[in-house]
C-alpha positions as CSV (number, residue, x, y, z in Angstrom):
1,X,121.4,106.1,129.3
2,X,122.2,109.6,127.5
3,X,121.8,107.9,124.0
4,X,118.2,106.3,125.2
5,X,117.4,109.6,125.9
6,X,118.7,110.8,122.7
7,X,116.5,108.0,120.7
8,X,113.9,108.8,118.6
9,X,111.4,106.3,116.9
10,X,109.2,107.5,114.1
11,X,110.2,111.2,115.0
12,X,108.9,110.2,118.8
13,X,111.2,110.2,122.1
14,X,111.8,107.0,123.0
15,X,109.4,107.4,126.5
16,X,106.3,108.9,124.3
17,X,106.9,106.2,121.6
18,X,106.8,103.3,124.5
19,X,103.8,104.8,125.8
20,X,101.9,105.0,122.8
21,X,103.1,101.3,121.9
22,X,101.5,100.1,125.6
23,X,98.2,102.0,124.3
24,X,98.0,99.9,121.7
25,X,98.8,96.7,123.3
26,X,96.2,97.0,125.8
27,X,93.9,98.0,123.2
28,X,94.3,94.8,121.2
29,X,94.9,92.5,124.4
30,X,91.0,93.5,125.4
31,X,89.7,94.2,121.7
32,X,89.3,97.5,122.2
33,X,91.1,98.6,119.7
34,X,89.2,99.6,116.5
35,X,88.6,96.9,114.2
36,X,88.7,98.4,110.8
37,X,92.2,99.6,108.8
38,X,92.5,102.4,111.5
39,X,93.1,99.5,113.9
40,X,95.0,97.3,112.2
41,X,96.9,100.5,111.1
42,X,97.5,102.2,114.1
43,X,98.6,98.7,115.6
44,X,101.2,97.6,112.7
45,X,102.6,101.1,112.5
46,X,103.5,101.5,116.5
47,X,103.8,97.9,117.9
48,X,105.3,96.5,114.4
49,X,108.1,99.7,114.4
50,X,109.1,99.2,118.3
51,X,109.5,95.6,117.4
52,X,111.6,96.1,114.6
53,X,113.8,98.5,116.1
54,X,114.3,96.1,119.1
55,X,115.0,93.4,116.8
56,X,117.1,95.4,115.0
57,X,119.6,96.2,118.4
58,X,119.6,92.8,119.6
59,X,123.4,91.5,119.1
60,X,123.7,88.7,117.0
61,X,120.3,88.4,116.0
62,X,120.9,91.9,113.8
63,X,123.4,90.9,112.0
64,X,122.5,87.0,111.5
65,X,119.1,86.3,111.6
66,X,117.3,89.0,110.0
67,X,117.4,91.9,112.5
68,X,114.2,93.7,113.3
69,X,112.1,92.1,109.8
70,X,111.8,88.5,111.2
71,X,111.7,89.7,115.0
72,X,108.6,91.5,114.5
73,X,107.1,88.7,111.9
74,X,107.9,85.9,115.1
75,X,106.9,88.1,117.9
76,X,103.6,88.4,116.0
77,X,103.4,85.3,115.5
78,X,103.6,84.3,119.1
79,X,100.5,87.5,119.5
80,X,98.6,84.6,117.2
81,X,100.1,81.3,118.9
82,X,99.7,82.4,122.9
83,X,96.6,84.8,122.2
84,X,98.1,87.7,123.2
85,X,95.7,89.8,121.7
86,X,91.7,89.3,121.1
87,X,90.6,87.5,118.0
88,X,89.0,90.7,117.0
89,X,92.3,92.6,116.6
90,X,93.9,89.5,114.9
91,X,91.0,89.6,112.4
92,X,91.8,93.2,111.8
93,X,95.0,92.5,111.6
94,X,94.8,89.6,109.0
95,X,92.1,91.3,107.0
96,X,94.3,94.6,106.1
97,X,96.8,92.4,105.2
98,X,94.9,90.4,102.9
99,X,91.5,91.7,102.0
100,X,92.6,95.3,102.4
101,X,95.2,94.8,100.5
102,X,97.9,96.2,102.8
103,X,100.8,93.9,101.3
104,X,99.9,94.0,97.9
105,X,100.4,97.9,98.4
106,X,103.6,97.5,99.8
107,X,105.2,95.2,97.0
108,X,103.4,97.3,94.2
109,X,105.0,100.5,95.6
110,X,108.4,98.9,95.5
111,X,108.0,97.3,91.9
112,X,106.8,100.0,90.4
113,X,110.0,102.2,92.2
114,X,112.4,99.9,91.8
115,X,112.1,99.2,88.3
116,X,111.9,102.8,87.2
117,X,115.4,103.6,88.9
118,X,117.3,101.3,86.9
119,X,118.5,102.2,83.0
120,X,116.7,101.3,80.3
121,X,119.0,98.7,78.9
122,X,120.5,97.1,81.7
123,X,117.0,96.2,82.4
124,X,116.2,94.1,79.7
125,X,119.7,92.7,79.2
126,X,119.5,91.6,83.3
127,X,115.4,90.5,82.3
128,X,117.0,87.9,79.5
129,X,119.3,85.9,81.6
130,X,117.3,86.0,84.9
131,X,114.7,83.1,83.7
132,X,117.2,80.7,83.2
133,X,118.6,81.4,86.3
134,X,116.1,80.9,88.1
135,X,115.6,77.2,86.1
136,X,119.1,76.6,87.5
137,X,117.9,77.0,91.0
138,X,115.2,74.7,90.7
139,X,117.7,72.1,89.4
140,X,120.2,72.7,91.9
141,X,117.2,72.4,94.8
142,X,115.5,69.5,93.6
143,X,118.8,67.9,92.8
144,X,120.7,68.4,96.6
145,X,117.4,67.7,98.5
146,X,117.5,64.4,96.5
147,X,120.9,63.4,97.5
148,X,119.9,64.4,101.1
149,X,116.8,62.7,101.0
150,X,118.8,59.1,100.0
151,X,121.5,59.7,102.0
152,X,118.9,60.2,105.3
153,X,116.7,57.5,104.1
154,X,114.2,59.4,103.7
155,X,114.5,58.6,100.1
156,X,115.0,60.8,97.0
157,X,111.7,61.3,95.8
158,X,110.0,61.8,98.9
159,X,112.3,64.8,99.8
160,X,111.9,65.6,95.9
161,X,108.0,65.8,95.9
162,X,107.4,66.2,100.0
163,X,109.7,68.6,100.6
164,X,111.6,70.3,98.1
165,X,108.6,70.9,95.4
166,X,106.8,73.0,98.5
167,X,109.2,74.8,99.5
168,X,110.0,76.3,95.9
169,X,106.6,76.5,94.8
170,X,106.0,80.1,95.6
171,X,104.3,80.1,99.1
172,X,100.6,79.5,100.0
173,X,98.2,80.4,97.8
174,X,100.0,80.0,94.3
175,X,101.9,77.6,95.6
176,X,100.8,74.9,98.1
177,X,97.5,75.1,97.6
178,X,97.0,74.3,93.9
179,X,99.8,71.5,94.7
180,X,97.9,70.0,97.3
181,X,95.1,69.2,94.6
182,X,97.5,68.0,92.0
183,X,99.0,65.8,94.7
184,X,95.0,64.1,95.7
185,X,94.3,64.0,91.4
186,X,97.7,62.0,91.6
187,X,97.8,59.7,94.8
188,X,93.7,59.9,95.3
189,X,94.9,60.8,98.9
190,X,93.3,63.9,100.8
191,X,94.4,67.2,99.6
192,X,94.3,68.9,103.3
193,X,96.8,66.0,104.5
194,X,99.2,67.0,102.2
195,X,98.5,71.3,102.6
196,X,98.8,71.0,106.2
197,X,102.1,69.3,106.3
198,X,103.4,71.2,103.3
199,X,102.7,74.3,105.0
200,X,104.7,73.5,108.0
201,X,107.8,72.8,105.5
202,X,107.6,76.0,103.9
203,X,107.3,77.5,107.3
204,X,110.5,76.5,108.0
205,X,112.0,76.8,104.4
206,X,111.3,80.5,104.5
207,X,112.8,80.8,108.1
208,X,116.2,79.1,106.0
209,X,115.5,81.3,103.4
210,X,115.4,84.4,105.5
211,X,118.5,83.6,107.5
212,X,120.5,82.7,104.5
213,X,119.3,86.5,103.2
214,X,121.0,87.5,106.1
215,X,124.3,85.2,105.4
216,X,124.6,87.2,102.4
217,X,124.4,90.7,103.1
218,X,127.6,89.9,105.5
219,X,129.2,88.3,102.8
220,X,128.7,91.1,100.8
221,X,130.3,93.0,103.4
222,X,132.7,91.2,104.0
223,X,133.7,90.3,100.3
224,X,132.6,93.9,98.4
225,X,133.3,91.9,95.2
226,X,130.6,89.7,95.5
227,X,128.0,92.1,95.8
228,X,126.3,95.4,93.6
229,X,124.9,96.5,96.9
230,X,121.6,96.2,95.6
231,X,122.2,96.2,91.8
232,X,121.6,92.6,90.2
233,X,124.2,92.7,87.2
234,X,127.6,94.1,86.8
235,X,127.7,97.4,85.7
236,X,124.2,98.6,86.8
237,X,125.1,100.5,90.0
238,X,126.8,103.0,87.0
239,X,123.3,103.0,85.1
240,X,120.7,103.8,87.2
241,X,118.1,106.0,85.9
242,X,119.3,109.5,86.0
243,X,115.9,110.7,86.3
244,X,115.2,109.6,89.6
245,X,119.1,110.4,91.1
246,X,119.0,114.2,89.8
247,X,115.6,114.9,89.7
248,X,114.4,115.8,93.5
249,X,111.0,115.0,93.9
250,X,108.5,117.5,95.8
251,X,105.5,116.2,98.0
252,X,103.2,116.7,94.5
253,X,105.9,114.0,92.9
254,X,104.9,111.4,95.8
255,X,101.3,111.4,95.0
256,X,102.1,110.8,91.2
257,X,104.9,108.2,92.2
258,X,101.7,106.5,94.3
259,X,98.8,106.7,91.8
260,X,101.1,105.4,88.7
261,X,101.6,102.6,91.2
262,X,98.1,101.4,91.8
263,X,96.5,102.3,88.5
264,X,99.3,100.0,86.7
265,X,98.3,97.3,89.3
266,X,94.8,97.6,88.3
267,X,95.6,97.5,84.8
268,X,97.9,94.3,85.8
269,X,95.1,92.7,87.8
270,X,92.7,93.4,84.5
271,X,94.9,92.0,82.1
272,X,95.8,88.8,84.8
273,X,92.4,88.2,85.2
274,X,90.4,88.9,81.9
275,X,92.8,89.2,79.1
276,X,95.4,87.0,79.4
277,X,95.9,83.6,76.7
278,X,97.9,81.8,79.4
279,X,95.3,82.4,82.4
280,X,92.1,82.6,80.5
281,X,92.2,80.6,77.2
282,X,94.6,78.3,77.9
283,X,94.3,74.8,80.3
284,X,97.9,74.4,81.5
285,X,96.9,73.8,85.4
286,X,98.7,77.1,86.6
287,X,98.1,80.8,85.9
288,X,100.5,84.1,86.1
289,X,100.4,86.1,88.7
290,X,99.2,89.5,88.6
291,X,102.3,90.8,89.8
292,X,104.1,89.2,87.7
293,X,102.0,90.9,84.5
294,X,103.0,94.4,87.1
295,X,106.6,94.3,86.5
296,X,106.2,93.1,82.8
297,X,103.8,96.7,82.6
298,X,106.5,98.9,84.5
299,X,109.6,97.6,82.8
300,X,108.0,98.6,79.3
301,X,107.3,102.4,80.6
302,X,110.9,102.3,81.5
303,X,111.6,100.9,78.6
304,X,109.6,102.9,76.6
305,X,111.1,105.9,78.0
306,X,107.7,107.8,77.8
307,X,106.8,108.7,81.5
308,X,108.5,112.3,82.9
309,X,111.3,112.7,85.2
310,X,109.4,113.8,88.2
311,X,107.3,110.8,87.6
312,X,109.9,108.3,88.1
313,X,111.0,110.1,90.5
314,X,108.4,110.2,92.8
315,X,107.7,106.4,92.2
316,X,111.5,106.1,93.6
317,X,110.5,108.5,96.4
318,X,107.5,106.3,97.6
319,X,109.3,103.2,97.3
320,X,112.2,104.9,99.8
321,X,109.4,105.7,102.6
322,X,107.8,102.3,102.1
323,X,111.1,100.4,102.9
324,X,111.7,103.0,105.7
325,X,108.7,103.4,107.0
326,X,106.1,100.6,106.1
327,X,108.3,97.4,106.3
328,X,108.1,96.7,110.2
329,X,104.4,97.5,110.0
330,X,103.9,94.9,107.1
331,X,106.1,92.3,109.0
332,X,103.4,92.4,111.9
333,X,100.2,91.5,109.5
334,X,102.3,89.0,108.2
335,X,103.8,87.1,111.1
336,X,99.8,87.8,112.6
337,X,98.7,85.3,110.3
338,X,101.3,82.2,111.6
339,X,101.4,80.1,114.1
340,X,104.7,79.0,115.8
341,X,103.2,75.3,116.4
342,X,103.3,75.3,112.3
343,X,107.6,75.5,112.8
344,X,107.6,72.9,115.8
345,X,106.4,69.9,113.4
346,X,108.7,70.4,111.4
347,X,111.6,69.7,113.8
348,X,110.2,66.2,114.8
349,X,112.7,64.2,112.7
350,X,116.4,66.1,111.9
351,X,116.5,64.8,108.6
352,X,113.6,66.9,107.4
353,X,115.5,70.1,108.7
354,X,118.3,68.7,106.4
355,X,116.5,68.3,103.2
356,X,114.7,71.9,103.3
357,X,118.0,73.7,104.4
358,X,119.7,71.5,101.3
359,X,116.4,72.8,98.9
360,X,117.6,75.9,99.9
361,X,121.2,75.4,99.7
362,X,120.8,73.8,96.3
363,X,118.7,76.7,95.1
364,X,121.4,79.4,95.8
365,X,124.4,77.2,94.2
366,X,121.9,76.6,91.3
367,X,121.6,80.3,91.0
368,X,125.4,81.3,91.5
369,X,126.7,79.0,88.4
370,X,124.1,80.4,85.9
371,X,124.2,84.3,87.5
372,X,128.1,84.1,86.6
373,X,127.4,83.2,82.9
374,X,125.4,86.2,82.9
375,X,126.9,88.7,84.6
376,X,124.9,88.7,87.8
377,X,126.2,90.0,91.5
378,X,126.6,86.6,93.4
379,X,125.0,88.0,96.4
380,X,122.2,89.5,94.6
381,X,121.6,86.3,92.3
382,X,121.4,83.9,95.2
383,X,119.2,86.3,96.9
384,X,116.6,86.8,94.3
385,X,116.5,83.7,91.8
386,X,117.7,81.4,94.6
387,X,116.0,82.6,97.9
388,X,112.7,84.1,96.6
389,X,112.1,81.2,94.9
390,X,112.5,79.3,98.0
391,X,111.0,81.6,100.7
392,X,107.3,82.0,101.1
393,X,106.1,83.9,98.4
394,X,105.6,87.9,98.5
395,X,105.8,88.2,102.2
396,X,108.6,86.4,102.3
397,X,110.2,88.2,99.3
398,X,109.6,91.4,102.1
399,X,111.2,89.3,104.7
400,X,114.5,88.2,102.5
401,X,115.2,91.1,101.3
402,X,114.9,92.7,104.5
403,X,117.0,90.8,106.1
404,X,119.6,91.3,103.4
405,X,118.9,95.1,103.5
406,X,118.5,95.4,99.3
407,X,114.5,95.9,98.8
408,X,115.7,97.6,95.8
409,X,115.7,94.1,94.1
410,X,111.4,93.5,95.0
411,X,110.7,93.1,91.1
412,X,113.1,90.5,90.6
413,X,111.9,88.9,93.9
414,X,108.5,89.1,92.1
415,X,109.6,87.2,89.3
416,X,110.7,84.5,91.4
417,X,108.0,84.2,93.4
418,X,105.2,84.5,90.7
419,X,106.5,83.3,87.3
420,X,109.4,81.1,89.1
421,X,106.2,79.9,91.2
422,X,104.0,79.0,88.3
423,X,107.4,76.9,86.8
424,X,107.0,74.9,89.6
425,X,103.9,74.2,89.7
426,X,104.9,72.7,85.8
427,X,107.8,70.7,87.8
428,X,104.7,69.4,90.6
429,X,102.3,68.0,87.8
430,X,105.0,65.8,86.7
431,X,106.8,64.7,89.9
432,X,103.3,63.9,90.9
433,X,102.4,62.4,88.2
434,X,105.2,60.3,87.1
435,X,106.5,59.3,91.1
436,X,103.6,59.0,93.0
């Protein structure tokens, strides 16, 4: 009782914070609560925080399946599934998610810091080998689910191009979606019938993925030789950026950290959208995603060497307040958007479970026999090549690393989710082309 009393929440006693958190609840249950980014913010920031700290003190679920990241994101999701709030609120809730922009913030922030704290050289060298690890993930997905899918009767390339393909194809929208029109131009079928089941699979694959995440930070714990504790290759958590260890940044250095952020994801976003041979001049059936064009931009300031201490600085700053502060909140737009029906479908025949958990399974040993050859952290090269290629997409990158505690890693997560997406949607035209 004394250490409830003792308990603080965003600076809040406990009792005020729980008060506040009812406020909002009621608010949203009767759409009353405002329905603009004040809303939605107000919501995420109070309701999404309590839920992660409950999640977060829950025994076994903390320390095996995610902890307060994936709590919040279900409990949300049951908001959406039971109607636990008005439709209003969960339209506020969506749209500073999406439209708003709420999560693209979040993941730009922690690009743009995480890249900037790491040396100059052990950046590119870790850049070089990380492609190619993420190619042996695919292999070693496609290639398990196969033997799962034979084995189960399923058959090889039904698990191949039904399940496997979605569920390391980047999530929704770079992912699925284009897919489920490659799958009609291929089988003349309807596009939606494939989508809608696809979208229950990689439901469920990024509920593997995010538990696996969690597999692996106590591994790492329990094997300290296994893991950088947030550093990708061997020998980087000795080269971190100096700048942004020594240098202390003042309030002044956040704002700077913040708007080098956002103007070099505008500049990303131009360059995605309007300048770019692959996306604009070339017909190759996919496109690169702006964020993946971000961490190209950020890696050659670093790089480059050419932006000032306090700078980086600050961009490491905001990226430490973001994973402190703003990762519960994100987790309830996120999980506001899902229905929990989507994960029931799933379960009607076992040996579906089997062949996403083995797409999964496949993807990390994929990534842990090419991340030796180059020098990679097992935990942190399954994590990133392996399980952000096989979650869904950037909220799920937020979701896996979460539950692994290593946000640090966001721009490799970016890479797997965004370029690594756009390989497989490479890998989809052919299976769908050549099988089906």
């Amino acid at each position: 009782m004394k250490t409830l009393k003792e308990t603080k929440i965003l600076g809040f006693p406990l009792w005020m914070f729980l008060i506040l958190a009812a406020l909002m609840m009621v608010m949203a249950a009767n759409d009353w609560m405002l329905t603009n980014m004040v809303g939605a913010l107000a919501f995420a920031m109070v309701v999404g925080t309590l839920l992660g700290w409950v999640g977060d003190h829950i025994p076994v679920w903390k320390t095996w399946f995610g902890g307060g990241m994936l709590f919040a994101c279900l409990v949300a999701g049951a908001f959406n599934t039971f109607n636990l709030i008005g439709e209003g609120s969960k339209e506020a809730l969506n749209t500073f998610n999406g439209t708003t922009g709420f999560l693209d913030l979040y993941i730009l922030i922690l690009i743009t810091g995480s890249v900037l704290s790491v040396d100059r050289k052990m950046l590119l060298k870790s850049f070089v080998g990380y492609i190619p690890t993420i190619l042996a993930g695919i292999v070693g997905a496609l290639a398990l689910a196969g033997v799962v899918g034979a084995v189960t009767g399923v058959g090889a390339i039904e698990a191949i191009t039904g399940y496997a393909i979605p569920v390391m194809g980047g999530g929704n929208g770079a992912g699925i979606q284009p897919m489920s029109k490659m799958w009609a131009a291929a089988t003349g079928g309807d596009a939606s019938t494939w989508y809608a089941s696809a979208f229950a699979i990689i439901s469920i694959g990024n509920l593997v993925a995010v538990i696996m995440s969690a597999l692996l930070n106590k591994l790492g714990n329990a094997h300290p030789s296994l893991t950088g504790n947030g550093q990708l290759m061997k020998g980087m958590e000795n080269a971190k950026a100096s700048t942004a260890e020594e240098y202390k940044p003042t309030v002044a250095d956040y704002a700077t950290g913040l708007a080098l952020g956002v103007v070099c994801y505008n500049v990303a976003n131009l360059y995605s959208k309007h300048i770019s041979i692959i996306n604009n001049h070339l017909d190759l059936g996919f496109s690169i995603h702006t964020f993946a064009f971000m961490v190209i931009l950020i890696a050659i300031l670093n790089i480059s060497n050419i932006l000032p201490e306090n700078v980086k600085a600050g961009a490491k700053g905001m990226q430490q307040f973001f994973v402190k502060y703003m990762s519960f909140p994100l987790m309830i737009t996120v999980g506001i958007g899902t229905n929990l029906s989507d994960y029931a479908k799933v379960f009607t025949n076992p040996a579906y479970i089997l062949i996403i958990a083995a797409t999964v399974i496949g993807a990390m040993i994929g990534t842990f026999l090419m991340g030796k050859l180059f020098g990679f952290y097992p935990v942190e090269g399954m994590l990133t090549a392996g399980l952000c290629m096989a979650n869904g997409g950037g909220s799920g990158d937020v979701q896996c690393l979460g539950a692994a505690h290593r946000m640090e890693l966001m721009s490799y997560a970016q890479i797997s989710s965004r370029i690594g997406g756009a390989i497989m949607l490479v890998v989809a035209s052919f299976f769908f082309g050549k099988f089906l």
